[in-house]
N, CA, C and O atoms as a Tripos MOL2 file, in Angstrom:
@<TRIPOS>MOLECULE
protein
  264   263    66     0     0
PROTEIN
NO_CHARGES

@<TRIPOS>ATOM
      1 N         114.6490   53.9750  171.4920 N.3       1 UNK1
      2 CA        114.4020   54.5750  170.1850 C.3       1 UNK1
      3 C         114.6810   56.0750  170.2070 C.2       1 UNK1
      4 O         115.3230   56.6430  169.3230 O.2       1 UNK1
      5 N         114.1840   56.6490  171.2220 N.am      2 UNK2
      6 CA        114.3590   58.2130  171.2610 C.3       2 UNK2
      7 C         115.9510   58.5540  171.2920 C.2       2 UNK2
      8 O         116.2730   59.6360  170.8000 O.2       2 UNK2
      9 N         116.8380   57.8300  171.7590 N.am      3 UNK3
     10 CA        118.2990   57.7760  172.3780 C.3       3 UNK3
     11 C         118.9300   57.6610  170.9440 C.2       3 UNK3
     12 O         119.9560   58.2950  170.6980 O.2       3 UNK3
     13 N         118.1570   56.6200  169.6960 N.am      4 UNK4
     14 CA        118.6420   56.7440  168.5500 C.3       4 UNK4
     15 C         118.9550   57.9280  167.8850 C.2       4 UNK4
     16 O         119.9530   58.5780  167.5730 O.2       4 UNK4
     17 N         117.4290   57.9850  167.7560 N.am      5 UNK5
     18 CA        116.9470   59.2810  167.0280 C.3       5 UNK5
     19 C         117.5170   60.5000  167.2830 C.2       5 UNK5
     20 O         117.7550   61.2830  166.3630 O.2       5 UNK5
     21 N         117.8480   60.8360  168.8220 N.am      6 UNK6
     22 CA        118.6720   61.8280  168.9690 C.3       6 UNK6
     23 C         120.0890   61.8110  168.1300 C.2       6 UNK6
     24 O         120.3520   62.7350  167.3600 O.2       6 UNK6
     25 N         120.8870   60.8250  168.3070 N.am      7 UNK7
     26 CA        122.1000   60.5500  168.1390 C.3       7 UNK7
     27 C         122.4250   60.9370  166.5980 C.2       7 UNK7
     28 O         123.2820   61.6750  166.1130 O.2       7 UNK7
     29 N         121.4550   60.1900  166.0530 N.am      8 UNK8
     30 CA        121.1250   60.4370  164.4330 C.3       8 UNK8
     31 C         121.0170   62.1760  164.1160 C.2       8 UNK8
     32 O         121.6450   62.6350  163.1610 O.2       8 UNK8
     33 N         120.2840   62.9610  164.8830 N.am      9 UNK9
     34 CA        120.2490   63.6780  164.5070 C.3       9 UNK9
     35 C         121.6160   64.5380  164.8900 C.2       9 UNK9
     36 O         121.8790   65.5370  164.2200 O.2       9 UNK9
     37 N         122.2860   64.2220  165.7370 N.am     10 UNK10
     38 CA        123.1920   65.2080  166.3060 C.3      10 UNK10
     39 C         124.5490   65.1210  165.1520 C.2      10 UNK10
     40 O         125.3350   66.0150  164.8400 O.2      10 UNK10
     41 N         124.4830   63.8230  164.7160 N.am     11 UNK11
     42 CA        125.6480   63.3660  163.3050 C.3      11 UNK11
     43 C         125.1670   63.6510  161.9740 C.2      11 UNK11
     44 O         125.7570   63.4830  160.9060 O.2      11 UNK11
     45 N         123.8840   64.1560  162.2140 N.am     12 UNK12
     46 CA        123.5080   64.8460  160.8360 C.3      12 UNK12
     47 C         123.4220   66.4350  160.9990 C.2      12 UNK12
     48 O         123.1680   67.1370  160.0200 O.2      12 UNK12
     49 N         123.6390   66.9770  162.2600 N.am     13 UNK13
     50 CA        124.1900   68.2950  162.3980 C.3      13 UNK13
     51 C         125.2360   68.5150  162.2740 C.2      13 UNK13
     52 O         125.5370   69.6630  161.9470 O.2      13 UNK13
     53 N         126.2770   67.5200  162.4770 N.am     14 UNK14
     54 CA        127.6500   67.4620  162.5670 C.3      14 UNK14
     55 C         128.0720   67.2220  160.9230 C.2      14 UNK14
     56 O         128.8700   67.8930  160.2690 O.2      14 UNK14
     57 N         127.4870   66.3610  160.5970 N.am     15 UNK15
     58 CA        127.9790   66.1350  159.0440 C.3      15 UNK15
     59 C         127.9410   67.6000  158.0080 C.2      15 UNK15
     60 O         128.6910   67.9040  157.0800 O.2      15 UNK15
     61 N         126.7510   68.3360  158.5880 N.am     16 UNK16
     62 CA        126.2430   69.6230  158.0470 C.3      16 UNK16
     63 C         127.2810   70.9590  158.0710 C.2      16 UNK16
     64 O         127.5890   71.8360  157.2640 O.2      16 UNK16
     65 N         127.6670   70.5850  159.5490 N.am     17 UNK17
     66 CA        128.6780   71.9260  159.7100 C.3      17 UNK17
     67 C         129.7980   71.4430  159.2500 C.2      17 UNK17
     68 O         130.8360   72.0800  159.4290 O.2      17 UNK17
     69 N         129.8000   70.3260  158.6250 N.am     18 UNK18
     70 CA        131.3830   70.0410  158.3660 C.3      18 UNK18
     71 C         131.5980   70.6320  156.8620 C.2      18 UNK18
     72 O         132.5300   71.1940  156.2870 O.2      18 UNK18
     73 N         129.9130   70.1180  156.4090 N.am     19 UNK19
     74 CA        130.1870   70.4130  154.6610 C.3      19 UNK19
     75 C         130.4250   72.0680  154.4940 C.2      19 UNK19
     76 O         131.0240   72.6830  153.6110 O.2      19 UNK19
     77 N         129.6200   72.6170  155.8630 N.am     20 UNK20
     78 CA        129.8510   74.0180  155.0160 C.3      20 UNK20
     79 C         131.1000   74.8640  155.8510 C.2      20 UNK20
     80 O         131.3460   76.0710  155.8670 O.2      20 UNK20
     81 N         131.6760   73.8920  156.4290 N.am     21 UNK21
     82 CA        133.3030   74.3600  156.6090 C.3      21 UNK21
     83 C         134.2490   74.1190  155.3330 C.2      21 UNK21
     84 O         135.2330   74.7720  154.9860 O.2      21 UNK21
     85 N         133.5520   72.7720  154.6200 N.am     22 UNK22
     86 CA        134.4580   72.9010  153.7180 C.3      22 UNK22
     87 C         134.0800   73.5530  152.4800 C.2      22 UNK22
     88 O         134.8750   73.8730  151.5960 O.2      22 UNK22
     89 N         133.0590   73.6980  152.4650 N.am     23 UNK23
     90 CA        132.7960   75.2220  151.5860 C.3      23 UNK23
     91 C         133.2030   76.0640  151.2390 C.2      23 UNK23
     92 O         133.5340   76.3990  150.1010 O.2      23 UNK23
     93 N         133.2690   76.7840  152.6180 N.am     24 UNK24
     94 CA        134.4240   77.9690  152.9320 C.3      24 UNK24
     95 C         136.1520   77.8140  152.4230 C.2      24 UNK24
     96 O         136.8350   78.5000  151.6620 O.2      24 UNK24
     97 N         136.3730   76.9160  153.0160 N.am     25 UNK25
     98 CA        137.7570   76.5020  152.7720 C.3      25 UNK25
     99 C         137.8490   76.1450  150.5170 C.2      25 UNK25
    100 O         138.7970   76.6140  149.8880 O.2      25 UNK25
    101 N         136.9500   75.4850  149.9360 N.am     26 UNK26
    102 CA        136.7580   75.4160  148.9910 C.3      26 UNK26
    103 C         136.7440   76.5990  148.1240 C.2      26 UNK26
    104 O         137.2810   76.7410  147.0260 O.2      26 UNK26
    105 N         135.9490   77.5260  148.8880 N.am     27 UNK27
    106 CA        135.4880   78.9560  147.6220 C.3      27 UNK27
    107 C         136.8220   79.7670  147.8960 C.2      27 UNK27
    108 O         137.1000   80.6120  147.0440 O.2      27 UNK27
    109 N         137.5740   79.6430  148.8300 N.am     28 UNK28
    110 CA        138.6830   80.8860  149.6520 C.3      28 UNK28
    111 C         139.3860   80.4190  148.3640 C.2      28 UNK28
    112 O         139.4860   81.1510  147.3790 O.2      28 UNK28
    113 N         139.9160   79.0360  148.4250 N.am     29 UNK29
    114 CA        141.0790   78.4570  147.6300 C.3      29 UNK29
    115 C         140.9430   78.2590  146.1700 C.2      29 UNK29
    116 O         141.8610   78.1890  145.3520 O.2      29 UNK29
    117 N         139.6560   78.1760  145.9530 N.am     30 UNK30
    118 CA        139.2170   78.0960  143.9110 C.3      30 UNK30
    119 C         139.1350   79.4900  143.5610 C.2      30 UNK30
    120 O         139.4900   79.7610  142.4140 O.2      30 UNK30
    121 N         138.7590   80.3980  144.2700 N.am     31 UNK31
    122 CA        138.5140   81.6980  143.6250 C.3      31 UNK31
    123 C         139.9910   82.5410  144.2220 C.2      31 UNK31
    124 O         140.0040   83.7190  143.8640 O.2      31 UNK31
    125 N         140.5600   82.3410  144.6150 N.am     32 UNK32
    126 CA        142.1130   83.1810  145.0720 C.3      32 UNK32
    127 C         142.6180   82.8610  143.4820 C.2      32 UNK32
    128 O         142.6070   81.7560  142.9400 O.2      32 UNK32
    129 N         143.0420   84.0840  142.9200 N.am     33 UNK33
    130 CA        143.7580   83.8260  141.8260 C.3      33 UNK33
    131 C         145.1000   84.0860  142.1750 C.2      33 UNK33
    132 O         145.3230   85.0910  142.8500 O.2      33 UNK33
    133 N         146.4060   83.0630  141.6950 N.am     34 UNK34
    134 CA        147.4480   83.2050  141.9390 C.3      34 UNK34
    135 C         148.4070   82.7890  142.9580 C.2      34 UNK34
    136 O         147.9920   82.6710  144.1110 O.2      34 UNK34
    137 N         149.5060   82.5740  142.7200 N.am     35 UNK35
    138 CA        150.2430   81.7380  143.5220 C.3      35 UNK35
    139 C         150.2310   82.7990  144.4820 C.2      35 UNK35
    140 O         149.3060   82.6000  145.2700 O.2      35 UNK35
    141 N         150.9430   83.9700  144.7820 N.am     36 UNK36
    142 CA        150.8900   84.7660  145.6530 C.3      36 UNK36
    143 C         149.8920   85.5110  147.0570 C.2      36 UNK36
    144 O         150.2160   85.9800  148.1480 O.2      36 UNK36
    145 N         148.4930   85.3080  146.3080 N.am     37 UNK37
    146 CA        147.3270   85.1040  146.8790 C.3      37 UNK37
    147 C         147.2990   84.3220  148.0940 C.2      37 UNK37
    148 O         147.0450   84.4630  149.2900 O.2      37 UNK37
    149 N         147.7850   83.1650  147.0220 N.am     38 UNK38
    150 CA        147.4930   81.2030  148.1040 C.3      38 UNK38
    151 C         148.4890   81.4980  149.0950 C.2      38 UNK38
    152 O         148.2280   81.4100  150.2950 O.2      38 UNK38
    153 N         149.6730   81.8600  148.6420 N.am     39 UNK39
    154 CA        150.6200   82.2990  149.9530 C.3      39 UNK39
    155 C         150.2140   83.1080  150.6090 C.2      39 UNK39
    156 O         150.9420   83.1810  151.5980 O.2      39 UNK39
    157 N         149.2880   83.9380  150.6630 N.am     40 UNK40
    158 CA        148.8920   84.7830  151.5820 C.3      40 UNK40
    159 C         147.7260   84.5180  152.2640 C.2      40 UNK40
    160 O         147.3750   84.9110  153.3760 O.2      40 UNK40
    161 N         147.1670   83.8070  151.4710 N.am     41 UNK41
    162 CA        145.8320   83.1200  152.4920 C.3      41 UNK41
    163 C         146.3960   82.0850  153.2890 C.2      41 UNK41
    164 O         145.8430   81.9170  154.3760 O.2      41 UNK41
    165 N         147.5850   81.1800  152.9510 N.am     42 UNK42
    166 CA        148.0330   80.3610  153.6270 C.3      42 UNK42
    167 C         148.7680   80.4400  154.8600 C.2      42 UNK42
    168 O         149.2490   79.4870  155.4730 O.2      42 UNK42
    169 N         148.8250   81.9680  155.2500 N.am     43 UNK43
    170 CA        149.4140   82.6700  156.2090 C.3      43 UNK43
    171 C         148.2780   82.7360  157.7240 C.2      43 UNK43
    172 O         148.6480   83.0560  158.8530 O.2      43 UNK43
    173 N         146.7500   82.3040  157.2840 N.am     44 UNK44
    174 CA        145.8150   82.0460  158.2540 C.3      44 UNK44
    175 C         145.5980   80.7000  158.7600 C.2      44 UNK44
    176 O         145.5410   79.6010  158.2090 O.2      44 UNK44
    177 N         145.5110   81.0310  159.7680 N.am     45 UNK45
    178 CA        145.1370   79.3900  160.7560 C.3      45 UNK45
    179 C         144.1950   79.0930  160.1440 C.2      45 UNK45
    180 O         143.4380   79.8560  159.5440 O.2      45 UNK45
    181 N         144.1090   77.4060  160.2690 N.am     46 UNK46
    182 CA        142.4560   77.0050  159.8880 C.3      46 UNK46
    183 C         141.4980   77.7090  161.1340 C.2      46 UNK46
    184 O         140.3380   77.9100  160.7730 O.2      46 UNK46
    185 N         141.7180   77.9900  162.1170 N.am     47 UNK47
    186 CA        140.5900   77.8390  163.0370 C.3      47 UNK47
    187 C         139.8850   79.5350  162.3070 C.2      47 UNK47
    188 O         138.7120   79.7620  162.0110 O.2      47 UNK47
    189 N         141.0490   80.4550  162.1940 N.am     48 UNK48
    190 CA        140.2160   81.8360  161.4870 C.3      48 UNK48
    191 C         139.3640   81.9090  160.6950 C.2      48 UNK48
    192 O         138.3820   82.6500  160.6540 O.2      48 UNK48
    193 N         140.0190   80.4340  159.4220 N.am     49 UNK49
    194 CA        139.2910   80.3250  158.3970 C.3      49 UNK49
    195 C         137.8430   80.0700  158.3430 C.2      49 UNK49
    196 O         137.0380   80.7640  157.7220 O.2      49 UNK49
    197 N         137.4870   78.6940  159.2560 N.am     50 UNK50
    198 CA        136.3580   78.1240  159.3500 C.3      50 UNK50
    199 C         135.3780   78.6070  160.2920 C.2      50 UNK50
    200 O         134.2610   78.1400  160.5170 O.2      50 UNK50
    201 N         136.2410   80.1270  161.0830 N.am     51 UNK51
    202 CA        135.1070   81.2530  161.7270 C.3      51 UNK51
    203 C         134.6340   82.1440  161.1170 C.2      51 UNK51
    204 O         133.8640   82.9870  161.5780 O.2      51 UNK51
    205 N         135.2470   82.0360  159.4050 N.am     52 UNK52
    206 CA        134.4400   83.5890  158.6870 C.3      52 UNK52
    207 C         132.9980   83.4910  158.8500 C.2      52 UNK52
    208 O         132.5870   82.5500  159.5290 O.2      52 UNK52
    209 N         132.4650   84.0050  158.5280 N.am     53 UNK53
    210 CA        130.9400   84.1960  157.8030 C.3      53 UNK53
    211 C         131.4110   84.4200  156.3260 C.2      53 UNK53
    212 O         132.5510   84.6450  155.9200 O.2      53 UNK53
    213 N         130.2600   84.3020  155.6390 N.am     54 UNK54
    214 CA        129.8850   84.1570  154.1270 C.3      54 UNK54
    215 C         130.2590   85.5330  153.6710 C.2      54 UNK54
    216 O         130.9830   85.7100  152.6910 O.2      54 UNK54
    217 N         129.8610   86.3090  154.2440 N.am     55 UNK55
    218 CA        130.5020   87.7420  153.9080 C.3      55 UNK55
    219 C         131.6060   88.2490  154.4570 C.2      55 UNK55
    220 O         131.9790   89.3450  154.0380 O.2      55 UNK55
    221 N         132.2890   87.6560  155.3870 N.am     56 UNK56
    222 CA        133.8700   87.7040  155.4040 C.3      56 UNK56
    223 C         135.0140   86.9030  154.1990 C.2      56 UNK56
    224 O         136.1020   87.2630  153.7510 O.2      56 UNK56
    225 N         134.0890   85.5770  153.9430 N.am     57 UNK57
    226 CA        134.9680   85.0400  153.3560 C.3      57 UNK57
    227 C         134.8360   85.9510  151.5530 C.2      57 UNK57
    228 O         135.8020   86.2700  150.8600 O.2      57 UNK57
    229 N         133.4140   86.1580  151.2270 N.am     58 UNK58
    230 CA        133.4640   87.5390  150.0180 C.3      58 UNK58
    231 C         134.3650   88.3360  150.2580 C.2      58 UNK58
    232 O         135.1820   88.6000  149.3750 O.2      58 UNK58
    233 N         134.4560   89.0540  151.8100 N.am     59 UNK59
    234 CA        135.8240   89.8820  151.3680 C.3      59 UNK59
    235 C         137.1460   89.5760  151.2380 C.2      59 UNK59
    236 O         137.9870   90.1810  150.5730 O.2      59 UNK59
    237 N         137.2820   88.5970  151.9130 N.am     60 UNK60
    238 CA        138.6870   87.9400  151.6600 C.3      60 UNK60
    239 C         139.2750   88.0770  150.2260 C.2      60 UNK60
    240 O         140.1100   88.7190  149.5900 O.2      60 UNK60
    241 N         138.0860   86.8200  150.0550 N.am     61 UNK61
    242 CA        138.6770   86.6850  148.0360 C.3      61 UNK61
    243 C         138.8070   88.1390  148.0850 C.2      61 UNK61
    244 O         139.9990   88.4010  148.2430 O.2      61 UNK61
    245 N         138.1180   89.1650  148.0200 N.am     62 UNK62
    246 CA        138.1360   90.2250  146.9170 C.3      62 UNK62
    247 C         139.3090   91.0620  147.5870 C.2      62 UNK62
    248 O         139.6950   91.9280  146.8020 O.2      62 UNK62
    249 N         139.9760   91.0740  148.7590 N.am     63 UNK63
    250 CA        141.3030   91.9030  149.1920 C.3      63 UNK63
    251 C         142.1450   90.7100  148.7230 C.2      63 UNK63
    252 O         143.1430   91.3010  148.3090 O.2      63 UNK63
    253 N         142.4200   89.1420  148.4880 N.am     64 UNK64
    254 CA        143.2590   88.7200  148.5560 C.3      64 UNK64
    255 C         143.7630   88.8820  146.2740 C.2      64 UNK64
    256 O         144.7900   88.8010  145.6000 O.2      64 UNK64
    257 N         142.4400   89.0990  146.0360 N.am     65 UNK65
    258 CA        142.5020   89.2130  144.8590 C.3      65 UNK65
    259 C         142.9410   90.3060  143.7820 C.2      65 UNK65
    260 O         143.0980   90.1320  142.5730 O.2      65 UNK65
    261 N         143.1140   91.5900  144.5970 N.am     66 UNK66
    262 CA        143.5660   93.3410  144.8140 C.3      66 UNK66
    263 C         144.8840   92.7420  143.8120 C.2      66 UNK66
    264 O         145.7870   93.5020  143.4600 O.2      66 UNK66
@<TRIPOS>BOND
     1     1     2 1
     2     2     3 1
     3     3     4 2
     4     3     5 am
     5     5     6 1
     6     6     7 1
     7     7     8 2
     8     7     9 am
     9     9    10 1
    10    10    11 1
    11    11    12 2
    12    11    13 am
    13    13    14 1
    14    14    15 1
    15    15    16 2
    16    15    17 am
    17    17    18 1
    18    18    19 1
    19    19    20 2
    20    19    21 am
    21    21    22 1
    22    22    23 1
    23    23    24 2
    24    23    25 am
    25    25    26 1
    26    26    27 1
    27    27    28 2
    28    27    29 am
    29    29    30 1
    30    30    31 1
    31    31    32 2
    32    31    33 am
    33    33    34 1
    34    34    35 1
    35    35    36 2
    36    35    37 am
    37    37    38 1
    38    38    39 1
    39    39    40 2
    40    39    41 am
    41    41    42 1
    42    42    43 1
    43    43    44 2
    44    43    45 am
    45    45    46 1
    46    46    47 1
    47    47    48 2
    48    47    49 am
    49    49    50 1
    50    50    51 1
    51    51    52 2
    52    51    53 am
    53    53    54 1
    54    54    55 1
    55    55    56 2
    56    55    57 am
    57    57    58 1
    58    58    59 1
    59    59    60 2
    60    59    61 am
    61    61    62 1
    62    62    63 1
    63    63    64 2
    64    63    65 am
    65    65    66 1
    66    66    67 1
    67    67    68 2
    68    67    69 am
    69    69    70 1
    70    70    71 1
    71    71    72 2
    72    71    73 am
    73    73    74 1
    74    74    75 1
    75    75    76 2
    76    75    77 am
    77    77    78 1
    78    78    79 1
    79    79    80 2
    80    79    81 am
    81    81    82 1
    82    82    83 1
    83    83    84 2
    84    83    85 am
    85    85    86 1
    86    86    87 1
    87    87    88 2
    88    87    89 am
    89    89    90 1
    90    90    91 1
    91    91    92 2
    92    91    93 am
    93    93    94 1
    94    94    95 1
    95    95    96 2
    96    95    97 am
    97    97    98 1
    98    98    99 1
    99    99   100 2
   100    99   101 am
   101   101   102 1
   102   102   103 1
   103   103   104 2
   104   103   105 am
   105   105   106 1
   106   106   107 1
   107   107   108 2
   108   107   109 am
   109   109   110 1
   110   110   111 1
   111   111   112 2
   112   111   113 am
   113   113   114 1
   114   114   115 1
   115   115   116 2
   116   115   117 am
   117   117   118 1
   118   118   119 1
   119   119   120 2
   120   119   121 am
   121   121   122 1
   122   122   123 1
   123   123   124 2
   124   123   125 am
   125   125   126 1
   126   126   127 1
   127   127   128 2
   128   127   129 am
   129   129   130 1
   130   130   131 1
   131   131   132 2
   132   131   133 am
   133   133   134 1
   134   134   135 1
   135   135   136 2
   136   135   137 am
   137   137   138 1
   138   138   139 1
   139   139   140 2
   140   139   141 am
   141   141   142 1
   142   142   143 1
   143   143   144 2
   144   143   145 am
   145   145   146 1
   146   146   147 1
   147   147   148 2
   148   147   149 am
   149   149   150 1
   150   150   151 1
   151   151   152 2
   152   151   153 am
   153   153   154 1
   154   154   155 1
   155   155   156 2
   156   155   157 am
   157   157   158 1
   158   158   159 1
   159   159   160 2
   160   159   161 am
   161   161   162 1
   162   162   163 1
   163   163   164 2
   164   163   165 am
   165   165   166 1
   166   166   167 1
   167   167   168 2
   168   167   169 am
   169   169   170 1
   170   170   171 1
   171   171   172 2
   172   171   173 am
   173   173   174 1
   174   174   175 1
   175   175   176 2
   176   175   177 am
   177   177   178 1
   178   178   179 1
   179   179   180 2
   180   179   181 am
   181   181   182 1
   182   182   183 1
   183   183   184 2
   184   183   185 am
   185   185   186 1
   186   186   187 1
   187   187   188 2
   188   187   189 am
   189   189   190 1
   190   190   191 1
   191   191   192 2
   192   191   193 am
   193   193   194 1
   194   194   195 1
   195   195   196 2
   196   195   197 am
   197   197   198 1
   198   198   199 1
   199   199   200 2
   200   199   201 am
   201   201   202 1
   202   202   203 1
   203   203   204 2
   204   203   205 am
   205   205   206 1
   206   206   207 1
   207   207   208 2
   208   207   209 am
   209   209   210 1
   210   210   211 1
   211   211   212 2
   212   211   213 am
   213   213   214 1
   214   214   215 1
   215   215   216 2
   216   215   217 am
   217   217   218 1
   218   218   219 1
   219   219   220 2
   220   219   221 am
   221   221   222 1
   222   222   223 1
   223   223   224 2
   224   223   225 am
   225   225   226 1
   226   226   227 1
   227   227   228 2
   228   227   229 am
   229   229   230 1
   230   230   231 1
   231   231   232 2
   232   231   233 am
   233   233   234 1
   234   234   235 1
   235   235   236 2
   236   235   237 am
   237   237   238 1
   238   238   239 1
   239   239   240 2
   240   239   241 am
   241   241   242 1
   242   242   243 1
   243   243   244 2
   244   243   245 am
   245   245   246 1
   246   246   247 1
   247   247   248 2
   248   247   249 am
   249   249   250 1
   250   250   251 1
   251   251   252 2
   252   251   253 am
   253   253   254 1
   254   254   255 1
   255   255   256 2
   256   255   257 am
   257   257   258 1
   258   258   259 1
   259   259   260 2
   260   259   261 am
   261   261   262 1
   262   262   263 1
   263   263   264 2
@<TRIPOS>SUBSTRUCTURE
     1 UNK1         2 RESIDUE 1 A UNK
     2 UNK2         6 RESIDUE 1 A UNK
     3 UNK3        10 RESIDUE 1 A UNK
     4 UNK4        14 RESIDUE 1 A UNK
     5 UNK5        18 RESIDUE 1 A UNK
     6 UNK6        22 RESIDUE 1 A UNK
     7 UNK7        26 RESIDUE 1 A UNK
     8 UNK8        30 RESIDUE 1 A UNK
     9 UNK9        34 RESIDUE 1 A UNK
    10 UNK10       38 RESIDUE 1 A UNK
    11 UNK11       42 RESIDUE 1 A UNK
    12 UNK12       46 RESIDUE 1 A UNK
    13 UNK13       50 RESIDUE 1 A UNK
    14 UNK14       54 RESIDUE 1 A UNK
    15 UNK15       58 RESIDUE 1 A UNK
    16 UNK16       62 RESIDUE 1 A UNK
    17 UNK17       66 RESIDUE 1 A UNK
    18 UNK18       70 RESIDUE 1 A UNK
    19 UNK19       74 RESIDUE 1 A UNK
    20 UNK20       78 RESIDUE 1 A UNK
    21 UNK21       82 RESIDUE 1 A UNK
    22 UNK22       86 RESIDUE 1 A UNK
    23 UNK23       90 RESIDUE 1 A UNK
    24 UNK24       94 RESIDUE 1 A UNK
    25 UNK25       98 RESIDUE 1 A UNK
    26 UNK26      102 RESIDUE 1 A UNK
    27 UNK27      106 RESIDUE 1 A UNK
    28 UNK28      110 RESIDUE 1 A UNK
    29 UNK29      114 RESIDUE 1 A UNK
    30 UNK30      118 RESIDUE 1 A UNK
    31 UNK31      122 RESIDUE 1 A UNK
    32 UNK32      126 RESIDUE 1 A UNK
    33 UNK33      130 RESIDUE 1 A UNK
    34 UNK34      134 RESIDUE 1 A UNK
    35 UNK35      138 RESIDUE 1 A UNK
    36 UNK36      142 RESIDUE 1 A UNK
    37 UNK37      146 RESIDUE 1 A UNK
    38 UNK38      150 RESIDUE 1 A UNK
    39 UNK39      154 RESIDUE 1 A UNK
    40 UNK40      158 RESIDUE 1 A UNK
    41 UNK41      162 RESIDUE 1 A UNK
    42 UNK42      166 RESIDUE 1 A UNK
    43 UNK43      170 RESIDUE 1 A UNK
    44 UNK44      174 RESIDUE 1 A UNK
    45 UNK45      178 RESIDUE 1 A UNK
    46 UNK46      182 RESIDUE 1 A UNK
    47 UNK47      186 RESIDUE 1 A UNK
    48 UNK48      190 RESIDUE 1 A UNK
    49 UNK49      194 RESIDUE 1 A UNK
    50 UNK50      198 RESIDUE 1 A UNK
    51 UNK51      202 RESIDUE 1 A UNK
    52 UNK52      206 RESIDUE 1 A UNK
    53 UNK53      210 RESIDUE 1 A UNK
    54 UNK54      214 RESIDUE 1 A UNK
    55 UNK55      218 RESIDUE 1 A UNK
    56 UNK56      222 RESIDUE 1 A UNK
    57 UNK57      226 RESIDUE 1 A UNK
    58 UNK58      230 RESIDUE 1 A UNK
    59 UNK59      234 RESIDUE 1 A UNK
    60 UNK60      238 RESIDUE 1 A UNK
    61 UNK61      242 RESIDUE 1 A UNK
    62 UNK62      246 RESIDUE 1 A UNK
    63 UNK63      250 RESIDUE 1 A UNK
    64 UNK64      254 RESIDUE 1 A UNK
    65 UNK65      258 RESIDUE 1 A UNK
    66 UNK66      262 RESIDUE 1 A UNK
C-alpha cells in the first residue's frame, strides 16, 4: 500500500509540473502580439522556455511586445 501511495503521489507531482509548463508556454504564445513577435520567440529552445520563472516569462511578453 505505501509503494502505491508513493507512486500516486509522484504522478501527481509530475502531472503538476507539466500543467504549469504548459502555462508558461500558453501565456508566452496568447499574449505575444504579432506574427513577428512569434518569430522571435520561436527563435528559443523549449528547454529555455520551460526554465523561466513567472517573472521572466512577464518580461519576455513585455520585450517581445516593444
Amino acid at each position: 500500500m505505501n509503494q502505491i501511495s508513493v507512486q500516486d503521489k509522484l504522478t501527481e507531482t509530475n502531472l503538476q509540473k507539466r500543467k504549469e509548463r504548459g502555462k508558461k508556454v500558453f501565456r508566452l504564445f496568447s499574449n505575444v502580439g504579432g506574427i513577428e513577435a512569434i518569430e522571435r520567440l520561436k527563435s528559443f529552445n523549449a528547454t529555455t522556455i520551460l526554465n523561466l520563472s513567472p517573472d521572466d516569462v512577464d518580461f519576455l511578453i513585455a520585450r517581445l511586445n516593444e
